[in-house]
Backbone as CSV, one residue per row, in Angstrom:
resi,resn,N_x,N_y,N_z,CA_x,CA_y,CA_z,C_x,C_y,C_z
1,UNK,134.578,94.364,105.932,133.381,94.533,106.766,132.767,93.182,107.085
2,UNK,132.083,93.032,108.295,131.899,91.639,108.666,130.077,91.683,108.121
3,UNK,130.019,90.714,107.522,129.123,90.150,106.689,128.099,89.153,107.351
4,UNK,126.520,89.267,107.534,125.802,88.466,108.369,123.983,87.986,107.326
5,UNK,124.063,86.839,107.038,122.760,86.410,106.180,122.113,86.220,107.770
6,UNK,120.047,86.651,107.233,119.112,86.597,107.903,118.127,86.101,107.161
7,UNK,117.594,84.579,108.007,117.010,83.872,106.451,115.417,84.495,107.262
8,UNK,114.291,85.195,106.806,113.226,85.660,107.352,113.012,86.852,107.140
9,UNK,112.238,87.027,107.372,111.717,88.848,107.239,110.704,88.932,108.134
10,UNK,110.623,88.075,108.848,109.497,88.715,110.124,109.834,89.777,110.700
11,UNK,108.851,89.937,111.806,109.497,90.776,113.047,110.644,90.534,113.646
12,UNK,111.211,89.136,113.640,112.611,89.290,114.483,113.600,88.939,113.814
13,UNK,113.070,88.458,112.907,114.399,88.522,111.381,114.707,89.878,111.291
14,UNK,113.644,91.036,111.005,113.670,92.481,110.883,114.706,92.942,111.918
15,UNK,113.978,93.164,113.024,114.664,93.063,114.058,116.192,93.081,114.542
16,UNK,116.643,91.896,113.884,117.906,91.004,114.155,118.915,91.636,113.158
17,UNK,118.175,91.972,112.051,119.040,92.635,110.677,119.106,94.228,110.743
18,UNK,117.705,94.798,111.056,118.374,96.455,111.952,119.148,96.662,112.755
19,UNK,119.291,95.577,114.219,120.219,95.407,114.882,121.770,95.386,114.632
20,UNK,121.859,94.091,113.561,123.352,94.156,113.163,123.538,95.214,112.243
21,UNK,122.538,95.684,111.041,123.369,96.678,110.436,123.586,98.055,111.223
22,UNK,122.922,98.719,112.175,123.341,99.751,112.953,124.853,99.421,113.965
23,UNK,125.024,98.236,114.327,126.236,98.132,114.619,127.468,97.850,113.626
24,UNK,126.966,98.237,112.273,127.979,98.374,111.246,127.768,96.931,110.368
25,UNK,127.206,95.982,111.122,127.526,94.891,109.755,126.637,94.808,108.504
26,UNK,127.203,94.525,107.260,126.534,94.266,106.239,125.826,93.178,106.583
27,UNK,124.366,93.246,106.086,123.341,92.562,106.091,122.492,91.921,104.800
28,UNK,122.662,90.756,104.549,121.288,90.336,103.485,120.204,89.660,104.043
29,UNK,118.984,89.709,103.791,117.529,89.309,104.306,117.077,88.327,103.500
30,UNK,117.459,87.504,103.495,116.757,86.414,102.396,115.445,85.862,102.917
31,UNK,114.066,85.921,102.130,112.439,85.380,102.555,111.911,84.872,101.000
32,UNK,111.470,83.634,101.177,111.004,82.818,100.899,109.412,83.660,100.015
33,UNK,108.626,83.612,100.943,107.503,84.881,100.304,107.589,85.856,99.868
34,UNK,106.682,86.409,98.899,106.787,87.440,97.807,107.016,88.824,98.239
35,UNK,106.523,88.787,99.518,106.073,90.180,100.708,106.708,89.961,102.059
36,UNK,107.910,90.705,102.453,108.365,90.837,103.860,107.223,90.847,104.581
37,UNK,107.427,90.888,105.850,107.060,91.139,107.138,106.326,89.634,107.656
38,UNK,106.312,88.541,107.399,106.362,87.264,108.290,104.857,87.561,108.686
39,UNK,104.686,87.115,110.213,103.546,87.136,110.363,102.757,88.637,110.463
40,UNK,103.502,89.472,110.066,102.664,91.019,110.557,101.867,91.281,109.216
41,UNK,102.454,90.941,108.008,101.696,90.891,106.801,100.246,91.215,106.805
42,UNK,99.786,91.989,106.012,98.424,92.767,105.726,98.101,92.663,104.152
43,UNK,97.403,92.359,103.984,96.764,91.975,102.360,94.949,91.732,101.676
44,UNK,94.312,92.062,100.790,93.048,92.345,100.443,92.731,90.848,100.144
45,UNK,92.197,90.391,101.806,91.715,88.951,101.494,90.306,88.495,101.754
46,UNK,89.380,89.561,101.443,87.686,89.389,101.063,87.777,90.404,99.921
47,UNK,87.548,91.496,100.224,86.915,92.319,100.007,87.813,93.494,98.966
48,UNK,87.688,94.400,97.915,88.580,94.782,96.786,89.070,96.204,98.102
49,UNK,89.942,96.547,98.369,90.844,97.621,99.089,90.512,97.593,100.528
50,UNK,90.024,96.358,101.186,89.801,95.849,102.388,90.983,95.158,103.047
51,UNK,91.550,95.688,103.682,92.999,95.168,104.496,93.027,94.212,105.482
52,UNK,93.546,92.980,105.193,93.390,92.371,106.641,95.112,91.372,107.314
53,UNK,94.769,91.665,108.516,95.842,91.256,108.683,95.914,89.435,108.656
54,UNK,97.041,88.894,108.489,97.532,88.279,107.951,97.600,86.794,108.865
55,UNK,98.313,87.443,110.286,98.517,86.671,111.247,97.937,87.369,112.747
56,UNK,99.270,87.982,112.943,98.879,89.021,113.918,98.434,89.920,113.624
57,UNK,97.083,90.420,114.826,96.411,91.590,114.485,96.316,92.791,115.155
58,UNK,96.945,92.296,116.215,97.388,93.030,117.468,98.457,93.639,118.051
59,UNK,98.967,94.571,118.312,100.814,94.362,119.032,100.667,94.832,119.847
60,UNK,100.564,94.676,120.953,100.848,95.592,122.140,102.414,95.083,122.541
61,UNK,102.978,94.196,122.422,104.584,93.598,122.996,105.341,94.268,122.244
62,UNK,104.990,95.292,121.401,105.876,95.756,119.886,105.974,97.040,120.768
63,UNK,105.113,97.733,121.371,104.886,99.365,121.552,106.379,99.744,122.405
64,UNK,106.367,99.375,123.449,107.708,99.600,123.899,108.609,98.661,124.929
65,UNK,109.620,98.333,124.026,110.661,97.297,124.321,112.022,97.934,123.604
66,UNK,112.996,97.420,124.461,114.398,97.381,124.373,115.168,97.878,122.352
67,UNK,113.945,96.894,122.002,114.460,96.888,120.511,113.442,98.463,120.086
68,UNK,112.211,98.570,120.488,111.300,99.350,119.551,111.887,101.229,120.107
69,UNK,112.565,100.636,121.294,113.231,101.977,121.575,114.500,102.311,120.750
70,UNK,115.381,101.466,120.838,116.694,101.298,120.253,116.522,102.048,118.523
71,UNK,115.440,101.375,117.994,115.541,101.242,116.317,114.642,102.758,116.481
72,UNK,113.953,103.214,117.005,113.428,104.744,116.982,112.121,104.678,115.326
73,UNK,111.484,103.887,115.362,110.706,103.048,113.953,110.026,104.370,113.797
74,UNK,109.378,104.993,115.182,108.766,106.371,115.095,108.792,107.756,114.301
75,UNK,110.494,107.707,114.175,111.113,109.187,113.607,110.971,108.192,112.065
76,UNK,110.498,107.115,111.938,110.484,106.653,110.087,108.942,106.624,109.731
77,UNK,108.068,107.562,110.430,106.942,107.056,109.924,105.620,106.194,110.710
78,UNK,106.559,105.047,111.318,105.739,103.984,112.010,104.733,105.101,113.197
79,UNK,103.162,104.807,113.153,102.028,105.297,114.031,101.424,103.841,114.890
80,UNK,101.141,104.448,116.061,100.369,103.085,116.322,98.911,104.238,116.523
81,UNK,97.808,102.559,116.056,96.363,103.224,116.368,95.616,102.362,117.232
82,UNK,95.488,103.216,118.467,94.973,103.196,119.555,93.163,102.699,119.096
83,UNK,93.353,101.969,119.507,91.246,102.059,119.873,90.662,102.341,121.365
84,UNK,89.627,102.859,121.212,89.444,103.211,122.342,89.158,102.353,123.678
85,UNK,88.675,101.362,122.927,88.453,100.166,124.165,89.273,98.751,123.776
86,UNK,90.409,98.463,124.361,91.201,97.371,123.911,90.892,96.517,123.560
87,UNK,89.982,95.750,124.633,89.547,94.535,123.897,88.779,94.001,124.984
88,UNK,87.269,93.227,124.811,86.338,93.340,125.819,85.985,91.538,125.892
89,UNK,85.200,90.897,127.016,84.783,89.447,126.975,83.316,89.735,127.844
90,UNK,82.364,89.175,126.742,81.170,88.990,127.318,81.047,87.965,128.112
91,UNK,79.774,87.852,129.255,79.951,86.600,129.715,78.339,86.358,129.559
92,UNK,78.052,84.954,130.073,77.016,84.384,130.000,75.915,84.785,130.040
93,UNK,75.845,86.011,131.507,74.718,86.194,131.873,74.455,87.530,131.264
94,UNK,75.084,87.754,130.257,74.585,89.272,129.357,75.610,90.259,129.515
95,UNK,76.201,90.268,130.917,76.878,91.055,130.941,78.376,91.004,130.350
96,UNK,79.431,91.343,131.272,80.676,92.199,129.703,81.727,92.570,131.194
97,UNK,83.019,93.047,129.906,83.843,93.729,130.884,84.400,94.336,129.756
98,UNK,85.209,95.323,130.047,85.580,96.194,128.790,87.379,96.886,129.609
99,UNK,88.152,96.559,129.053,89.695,97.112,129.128,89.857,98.555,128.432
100,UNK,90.369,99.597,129.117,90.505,100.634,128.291,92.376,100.916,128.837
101,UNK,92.711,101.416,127.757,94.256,102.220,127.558,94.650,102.217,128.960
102,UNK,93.996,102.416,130.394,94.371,103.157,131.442,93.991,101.958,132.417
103,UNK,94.462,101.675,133.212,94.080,100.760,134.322,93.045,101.239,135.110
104,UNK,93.091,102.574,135.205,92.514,103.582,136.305,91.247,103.669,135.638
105,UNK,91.009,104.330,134.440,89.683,104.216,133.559,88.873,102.633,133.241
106,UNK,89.225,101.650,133.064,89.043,100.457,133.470,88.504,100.465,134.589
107,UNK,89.493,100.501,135.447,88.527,100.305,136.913,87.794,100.656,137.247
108,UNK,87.244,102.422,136.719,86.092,103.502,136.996,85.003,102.265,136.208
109,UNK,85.324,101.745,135.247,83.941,101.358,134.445,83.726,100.157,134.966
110,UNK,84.212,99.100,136.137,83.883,97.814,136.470,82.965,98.340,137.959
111,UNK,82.904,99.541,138.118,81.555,99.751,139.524,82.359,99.201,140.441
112,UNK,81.899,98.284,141.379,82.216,98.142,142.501,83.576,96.979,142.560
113,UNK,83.770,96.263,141.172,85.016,95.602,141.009,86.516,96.547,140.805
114,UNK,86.135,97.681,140.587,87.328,98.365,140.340,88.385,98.320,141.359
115,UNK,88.253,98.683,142.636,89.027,98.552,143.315,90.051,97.459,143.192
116,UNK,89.600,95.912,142.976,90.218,95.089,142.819,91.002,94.942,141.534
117,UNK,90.517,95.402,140.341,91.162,95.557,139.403,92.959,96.175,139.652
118,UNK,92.125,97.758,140.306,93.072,98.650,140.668,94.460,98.217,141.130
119,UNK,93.861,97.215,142.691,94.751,96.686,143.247,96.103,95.299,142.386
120,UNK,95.410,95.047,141.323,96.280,93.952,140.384,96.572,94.586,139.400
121,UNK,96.207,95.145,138.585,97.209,96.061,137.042,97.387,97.341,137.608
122,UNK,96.698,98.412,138.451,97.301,99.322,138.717,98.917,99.584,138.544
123,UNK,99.734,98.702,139.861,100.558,99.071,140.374,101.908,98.285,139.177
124,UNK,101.286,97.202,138.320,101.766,96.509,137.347,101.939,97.890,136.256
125,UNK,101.341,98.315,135.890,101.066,99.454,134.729,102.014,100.482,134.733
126,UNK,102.383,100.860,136.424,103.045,101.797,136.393,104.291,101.045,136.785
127,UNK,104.661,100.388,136.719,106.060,99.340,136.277,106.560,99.172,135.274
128,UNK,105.625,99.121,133.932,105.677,98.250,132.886,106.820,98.383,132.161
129,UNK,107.447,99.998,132.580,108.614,100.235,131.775,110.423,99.278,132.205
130,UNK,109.615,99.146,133.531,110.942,98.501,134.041,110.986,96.880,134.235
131,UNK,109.574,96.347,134.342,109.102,94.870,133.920,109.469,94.267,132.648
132,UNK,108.942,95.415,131.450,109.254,95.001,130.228,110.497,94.774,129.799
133,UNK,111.348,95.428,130.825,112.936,94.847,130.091,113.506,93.634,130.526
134,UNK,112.897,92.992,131.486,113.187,91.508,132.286,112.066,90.638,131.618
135,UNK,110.949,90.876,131.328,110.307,89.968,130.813,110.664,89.827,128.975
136,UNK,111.275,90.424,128.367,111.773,90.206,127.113,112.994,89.428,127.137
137,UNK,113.828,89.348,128.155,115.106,88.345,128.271,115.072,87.098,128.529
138,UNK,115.882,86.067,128.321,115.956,84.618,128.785,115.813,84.979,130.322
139,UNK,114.730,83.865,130.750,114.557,83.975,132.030,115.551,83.592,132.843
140,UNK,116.394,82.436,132.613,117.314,81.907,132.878,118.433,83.368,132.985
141,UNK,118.186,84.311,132.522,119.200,85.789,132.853,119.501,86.417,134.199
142,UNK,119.860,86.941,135.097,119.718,87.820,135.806,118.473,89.356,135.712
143,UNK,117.870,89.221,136.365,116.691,90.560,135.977,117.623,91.560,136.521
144,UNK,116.706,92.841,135.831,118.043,94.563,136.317,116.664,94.574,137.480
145,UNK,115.629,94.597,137.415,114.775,94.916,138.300,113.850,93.549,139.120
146,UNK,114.582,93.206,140.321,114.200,92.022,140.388,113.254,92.135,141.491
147,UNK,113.114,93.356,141.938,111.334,93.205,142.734,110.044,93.509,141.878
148,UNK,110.441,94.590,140.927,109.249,94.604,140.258,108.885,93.573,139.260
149,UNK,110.046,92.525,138.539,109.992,90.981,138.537,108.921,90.533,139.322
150,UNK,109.566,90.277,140.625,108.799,89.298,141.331,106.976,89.769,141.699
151,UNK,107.091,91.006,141.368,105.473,91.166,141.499,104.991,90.865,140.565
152,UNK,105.482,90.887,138.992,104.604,90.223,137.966,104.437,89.005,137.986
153,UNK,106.002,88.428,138.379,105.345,86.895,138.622,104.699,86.142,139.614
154,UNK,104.504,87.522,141.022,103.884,86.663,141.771,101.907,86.970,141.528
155,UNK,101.817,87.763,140.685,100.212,87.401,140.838,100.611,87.223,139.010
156,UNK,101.132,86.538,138.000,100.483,85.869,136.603,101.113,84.258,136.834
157,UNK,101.701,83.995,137.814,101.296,82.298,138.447,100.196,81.855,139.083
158,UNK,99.589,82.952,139.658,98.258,82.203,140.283,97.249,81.943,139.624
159,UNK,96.970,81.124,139.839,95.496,80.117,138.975,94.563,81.048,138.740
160,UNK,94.149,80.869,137.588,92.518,81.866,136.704,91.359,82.147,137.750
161,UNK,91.637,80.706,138.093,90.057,80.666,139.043,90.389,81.273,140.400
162,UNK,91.779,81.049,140.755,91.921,81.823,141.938,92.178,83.358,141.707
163,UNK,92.420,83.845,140.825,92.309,85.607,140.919,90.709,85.773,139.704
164,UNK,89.935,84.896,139.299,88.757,85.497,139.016,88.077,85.939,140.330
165,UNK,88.314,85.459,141.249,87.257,85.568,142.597,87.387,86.597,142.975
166,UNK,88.269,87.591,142.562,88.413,88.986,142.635,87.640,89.713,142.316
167,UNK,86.769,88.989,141.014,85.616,90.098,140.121,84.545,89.459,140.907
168,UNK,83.216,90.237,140.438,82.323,89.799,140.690,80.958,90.031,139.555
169,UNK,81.523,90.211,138.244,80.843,90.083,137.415,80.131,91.530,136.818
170,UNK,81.293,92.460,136.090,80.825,93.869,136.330,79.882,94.016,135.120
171,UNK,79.056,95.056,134.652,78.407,95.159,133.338,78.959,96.421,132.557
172,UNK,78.925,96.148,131.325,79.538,96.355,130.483,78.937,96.811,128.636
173,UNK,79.611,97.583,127.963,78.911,97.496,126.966,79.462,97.242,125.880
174,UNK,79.315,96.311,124.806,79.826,95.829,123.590,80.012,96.634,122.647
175,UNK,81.453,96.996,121.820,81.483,97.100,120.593,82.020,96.446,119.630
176,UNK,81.323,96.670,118.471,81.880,95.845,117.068,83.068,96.542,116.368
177,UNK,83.682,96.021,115.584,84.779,96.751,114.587,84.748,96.042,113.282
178,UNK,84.805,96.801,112.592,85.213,96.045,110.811,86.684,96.240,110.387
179,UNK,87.295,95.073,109.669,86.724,94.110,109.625,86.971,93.358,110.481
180,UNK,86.578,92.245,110.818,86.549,91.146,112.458,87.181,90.398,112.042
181,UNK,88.907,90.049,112.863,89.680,88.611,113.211,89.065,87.895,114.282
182,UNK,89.213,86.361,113.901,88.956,85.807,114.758,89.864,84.594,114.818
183,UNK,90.227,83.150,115.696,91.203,82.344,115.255,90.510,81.604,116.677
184,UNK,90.476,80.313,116.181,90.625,79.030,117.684,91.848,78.591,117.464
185,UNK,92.051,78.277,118.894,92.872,76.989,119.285,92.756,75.631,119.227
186,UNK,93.142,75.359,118.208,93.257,73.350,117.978,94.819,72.643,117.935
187,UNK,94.495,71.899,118.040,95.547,70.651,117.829,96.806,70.682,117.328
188,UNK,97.819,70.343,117.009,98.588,70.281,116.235,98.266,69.690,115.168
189,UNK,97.900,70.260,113.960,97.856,69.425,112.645,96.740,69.288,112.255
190,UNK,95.473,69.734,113.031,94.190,69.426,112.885,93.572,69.207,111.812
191,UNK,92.756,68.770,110.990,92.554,68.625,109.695,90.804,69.391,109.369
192,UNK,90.368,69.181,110.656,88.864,70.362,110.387,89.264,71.770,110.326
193,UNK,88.365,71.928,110.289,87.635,73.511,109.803,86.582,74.467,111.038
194,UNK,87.187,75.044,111.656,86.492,75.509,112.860,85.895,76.700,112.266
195,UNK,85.710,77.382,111.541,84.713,78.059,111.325,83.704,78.433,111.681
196,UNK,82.483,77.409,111.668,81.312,77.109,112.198,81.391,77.163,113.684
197,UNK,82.473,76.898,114.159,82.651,77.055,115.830,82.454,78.660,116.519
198,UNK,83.558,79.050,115.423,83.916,80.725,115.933,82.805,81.305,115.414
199,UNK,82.400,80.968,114.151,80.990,81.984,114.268,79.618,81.983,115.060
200,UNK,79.919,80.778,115.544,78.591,80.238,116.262,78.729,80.837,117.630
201,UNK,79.946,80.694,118.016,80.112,81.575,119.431,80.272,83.038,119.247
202,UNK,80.627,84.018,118.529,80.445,84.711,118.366,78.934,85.203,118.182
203,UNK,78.155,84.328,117.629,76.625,84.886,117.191,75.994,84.593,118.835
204,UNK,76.317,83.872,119.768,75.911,83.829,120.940,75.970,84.642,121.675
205,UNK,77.067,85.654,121.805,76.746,87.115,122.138,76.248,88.155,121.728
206,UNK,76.668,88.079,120.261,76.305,89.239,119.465,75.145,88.544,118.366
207,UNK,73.852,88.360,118.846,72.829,87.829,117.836,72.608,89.069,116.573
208,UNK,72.384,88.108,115.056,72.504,88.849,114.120,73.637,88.971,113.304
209,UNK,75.237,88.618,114.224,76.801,88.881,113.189,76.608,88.189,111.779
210,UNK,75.842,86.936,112.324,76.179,86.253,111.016,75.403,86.708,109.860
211,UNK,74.123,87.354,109.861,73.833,88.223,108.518,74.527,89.646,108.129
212,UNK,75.443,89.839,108.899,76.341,91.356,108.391,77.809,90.749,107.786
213,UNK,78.079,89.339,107.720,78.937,89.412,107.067,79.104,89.094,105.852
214,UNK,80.102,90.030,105.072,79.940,90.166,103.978,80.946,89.363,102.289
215,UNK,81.945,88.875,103.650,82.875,87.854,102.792,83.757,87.706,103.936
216,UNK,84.370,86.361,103.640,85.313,85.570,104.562,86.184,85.293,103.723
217,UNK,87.306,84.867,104.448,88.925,84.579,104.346,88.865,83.616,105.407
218,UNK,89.585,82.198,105.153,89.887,80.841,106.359,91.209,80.637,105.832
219,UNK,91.667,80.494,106.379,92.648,79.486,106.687,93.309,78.728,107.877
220,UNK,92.749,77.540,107.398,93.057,76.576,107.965,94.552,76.126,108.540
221,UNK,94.745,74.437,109.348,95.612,74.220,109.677,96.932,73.981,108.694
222,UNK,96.487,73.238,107.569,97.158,72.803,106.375,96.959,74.520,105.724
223,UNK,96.785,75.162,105.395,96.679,76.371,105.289,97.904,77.589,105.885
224,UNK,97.507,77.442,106.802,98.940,78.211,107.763,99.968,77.362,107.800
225,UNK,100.145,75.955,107.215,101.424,75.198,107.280,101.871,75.584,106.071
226,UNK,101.556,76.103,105.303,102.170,76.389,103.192,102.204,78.003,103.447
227,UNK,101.399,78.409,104.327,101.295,80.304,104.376,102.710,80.359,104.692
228,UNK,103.441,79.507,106.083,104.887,79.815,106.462,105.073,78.532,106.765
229,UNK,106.201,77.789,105.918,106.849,76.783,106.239,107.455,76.898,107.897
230,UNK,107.527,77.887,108.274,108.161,78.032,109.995,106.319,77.367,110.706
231,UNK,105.670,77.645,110.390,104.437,77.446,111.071,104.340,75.969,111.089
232,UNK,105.083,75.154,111.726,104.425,73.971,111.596,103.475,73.473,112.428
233,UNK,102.745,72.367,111.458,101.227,72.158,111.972,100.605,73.000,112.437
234,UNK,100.988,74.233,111.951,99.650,75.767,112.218,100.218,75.858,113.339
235,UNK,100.917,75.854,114.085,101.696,76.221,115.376,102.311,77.818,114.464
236,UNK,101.741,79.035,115.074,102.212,80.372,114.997,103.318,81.139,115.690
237,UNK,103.669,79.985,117.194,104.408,80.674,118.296,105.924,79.768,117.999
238,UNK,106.100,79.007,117.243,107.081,78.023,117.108,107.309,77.193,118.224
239,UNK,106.527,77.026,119.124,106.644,75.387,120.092,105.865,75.854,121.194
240,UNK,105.589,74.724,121.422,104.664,74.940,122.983,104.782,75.858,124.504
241,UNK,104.561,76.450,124.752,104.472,77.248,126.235,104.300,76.755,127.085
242,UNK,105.486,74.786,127.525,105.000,74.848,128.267,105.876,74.826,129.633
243,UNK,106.357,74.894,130.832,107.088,75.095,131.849,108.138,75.139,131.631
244,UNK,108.580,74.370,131.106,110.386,73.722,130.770,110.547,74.598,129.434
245,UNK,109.912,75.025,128.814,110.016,75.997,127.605,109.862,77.262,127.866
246,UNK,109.198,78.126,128.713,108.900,79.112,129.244,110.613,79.151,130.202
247,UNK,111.212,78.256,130.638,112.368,78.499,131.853,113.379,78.326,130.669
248,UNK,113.870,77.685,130.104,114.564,76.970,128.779,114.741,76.893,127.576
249,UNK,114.212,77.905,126.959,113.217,77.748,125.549,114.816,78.459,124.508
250,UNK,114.782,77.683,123.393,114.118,76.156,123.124,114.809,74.754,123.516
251,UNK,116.153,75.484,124.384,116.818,74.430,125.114,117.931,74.732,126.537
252,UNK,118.183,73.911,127.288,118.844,74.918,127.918,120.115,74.627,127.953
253,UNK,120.527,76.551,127.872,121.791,76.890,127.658,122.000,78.025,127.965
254,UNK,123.170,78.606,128.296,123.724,79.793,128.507,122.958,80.930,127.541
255,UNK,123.687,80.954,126.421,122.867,81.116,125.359,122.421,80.801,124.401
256,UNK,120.624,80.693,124.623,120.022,80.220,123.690,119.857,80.330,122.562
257,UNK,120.395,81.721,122.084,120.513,81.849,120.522,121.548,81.443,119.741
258,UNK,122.277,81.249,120.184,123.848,80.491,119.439,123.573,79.120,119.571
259,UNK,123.486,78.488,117.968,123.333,76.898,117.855,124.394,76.514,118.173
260,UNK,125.728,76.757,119.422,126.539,75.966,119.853,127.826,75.604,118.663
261,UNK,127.635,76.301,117.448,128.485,75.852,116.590,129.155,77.173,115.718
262,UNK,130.159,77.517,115.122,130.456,78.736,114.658,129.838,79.923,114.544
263,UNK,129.305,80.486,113.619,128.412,81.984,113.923,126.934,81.692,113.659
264,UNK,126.433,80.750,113.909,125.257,80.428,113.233,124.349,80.835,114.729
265,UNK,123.231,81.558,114.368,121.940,81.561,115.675,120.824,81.411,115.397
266,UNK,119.867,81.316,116.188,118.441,81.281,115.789,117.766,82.459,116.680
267,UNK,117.109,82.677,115.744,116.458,84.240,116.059,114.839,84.013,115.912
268,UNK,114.091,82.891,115.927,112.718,82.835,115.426,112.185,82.854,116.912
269,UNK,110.869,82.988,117.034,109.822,83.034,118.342,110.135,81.656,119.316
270,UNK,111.043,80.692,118.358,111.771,79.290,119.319,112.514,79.885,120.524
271,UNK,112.902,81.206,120.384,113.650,81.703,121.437,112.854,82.471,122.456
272,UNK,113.886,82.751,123.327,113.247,84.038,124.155,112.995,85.195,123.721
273,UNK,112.129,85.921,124.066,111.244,85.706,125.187,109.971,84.773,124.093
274,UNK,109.820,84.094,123.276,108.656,83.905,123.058,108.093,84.256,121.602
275,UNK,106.726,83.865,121.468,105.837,84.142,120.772,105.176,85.822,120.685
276,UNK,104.557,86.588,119.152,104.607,87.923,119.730,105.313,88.870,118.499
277,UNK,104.629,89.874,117.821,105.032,90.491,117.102,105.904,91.532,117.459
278,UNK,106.694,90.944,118.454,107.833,92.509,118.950,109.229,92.613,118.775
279,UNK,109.554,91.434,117.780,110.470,91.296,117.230,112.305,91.626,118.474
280,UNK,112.042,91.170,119.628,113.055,90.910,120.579,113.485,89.568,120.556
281,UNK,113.013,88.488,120.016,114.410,87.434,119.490,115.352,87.567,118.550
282,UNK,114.771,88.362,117.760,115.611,89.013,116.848,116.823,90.186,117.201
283,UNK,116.495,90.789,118.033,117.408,91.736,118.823,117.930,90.828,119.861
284,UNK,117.439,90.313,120.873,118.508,89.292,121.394,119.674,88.825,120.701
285,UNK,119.062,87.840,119.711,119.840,87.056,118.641,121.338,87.739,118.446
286,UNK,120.598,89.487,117.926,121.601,90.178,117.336,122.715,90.176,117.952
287,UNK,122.645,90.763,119.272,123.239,91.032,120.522,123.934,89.846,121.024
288,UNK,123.535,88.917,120.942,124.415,87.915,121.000,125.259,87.262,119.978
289,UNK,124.984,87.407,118.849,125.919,87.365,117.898,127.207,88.781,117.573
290,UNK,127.005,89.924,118.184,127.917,91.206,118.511,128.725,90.668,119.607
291,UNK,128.080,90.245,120.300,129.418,89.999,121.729,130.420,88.811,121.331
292,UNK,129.642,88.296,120.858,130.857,86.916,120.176,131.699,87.409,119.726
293,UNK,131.214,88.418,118.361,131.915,89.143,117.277,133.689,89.705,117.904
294,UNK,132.637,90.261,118.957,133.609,91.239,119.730,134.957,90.610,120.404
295,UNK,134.253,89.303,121.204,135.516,88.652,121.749,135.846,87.638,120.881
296,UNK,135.871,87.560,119.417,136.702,86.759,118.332,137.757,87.974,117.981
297,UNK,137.229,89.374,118.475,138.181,90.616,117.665,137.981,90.566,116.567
């Protein structure tokens, strides 16, 4: 039986090792930390039977893709929990915008911006099933669906400021959740402590957060570099997003998951598609280490 080591236990280590063992190969998972699951990890870090997640806190790239269909995680148990309002951004002048499950319900609640909403995720939303399988591949691939491609990429290239002018500033209403992630963006390697940042902006919308909380958990840059030796300098996505990495990532080649040398690949978020708890570099990976398999016989 053909025999395959997976040094990780993330999502696309996971991933990569369900992959090959359903196509028959023996699999070992070798991880470094005490507790599988990489960055999806959940653990009591304030509070005594208070759960928090770890890294990622979010998945929507996990719900349905190529791999989350394939592996069927559903018929084992796996639930996802919906909230009712996805995820909302106050703005300056008091007011808000609020995302719900539905593009269409969204748009009912932005008043007179909806339409425009409508007109940009609407018609995206009801794609997503056939988008999502071209946007999880090396771009450098052939797409199976290459118009509904080109509509995602022709309105998520245009500039912020040129499709904000679409809104016009709808109102909105805030909710809280316990317990609250939060995370900035710094530097590579940074050596402060942003803390004081995120709570301070946070208390600028929501006056009062900072007397309801009841214990904290930080970690820092040097912090997330010892949490996962893969995290370097607190980098979570494994390298930058930026043009030539987004077309190329993490170098270019036919295929990017084969280090070019006997059976060896890389399966971490260095690959396509990216950064993202949906564990499809890992199924890539797989898949490209099967076709090799196949034409070695």
């Amino acid at each position: 039986m053909t025999s395959a080591v997976v040094v990780g236990s993330g999502p696309n280590g996971l991933a990569a090792a369900l992959t090959l063992a359903t196509a028959g190969v023996s699999v070992r998972v070798i991880e470094a930390a005490g507790s599988p699951g990489g960055g999806t990890r959940s653990a009591e870090l304030t509070l005594p039977g208070l759960l928090h997640d770890e890294c990622s806190a979010f998945h929507p790239l996990a719900v349905d893709t190529p791999f989350s269909r394939a592996a069927g995680l559903d018929a084992h148990g796996l639930e996802w929990c919906w909230p009712e309002i996805q995820y909302a951004h106050p703005l300056e002048s008091g007011d808000g915008a609020s995302a719900w499950r539905s593009a269409t319900d969204t748009a009912a609640d932005l008043g007179r911006d909806g339409p425009a909403w409508q007109a940009v995720f609407g018609e995206l939303a009801d794609r997503l099933d056939r988008i999502s399988e071209d946007l999880f591949e090396p771009m450098l691939s052939l797409p199976h669906h290459p118009l509904d491609l080109a509509l995602f990429g022709s309105l998520s290239a245009l500039p912020a400021s040129l499709l904000a002018r679409r809104w016009r500033g709808p109102r909105a209403q805030a909710h809280g959740v316990h317990p609250v992630y939060a995370y900035a963006h710094v530097p590579s390697g940074w050596p402060g402590d942003a803390t004081a940042l995120v709570e301070a902006q946070i208390e600028r919308f929501a006056p009062g957060f900072g007397e309801r909380v009841l214990a904290r958990h930080v970690r820092d840059v040097a912090a997330m570099s010892s949490y996962n030796a893969n995290y370097v300098g607190g980098d979570i996505v494994t390298g930058a997003n930026t043009p030539r990495q987004l077309v190329a990532r993490p170098r270019a080649a036919l295929d990017p998951y084969w280090l070019g040398t006997g059976l060896l690949y890389l399966c971490s978020a260095a690959t396509p598609p990216g950064g993202g708890a949906h564990g499809m570099c890992g199924y890539n990976a797989a898949h490209s280490a099967l076709r090799r398999l196949t034409r070695r016989g």
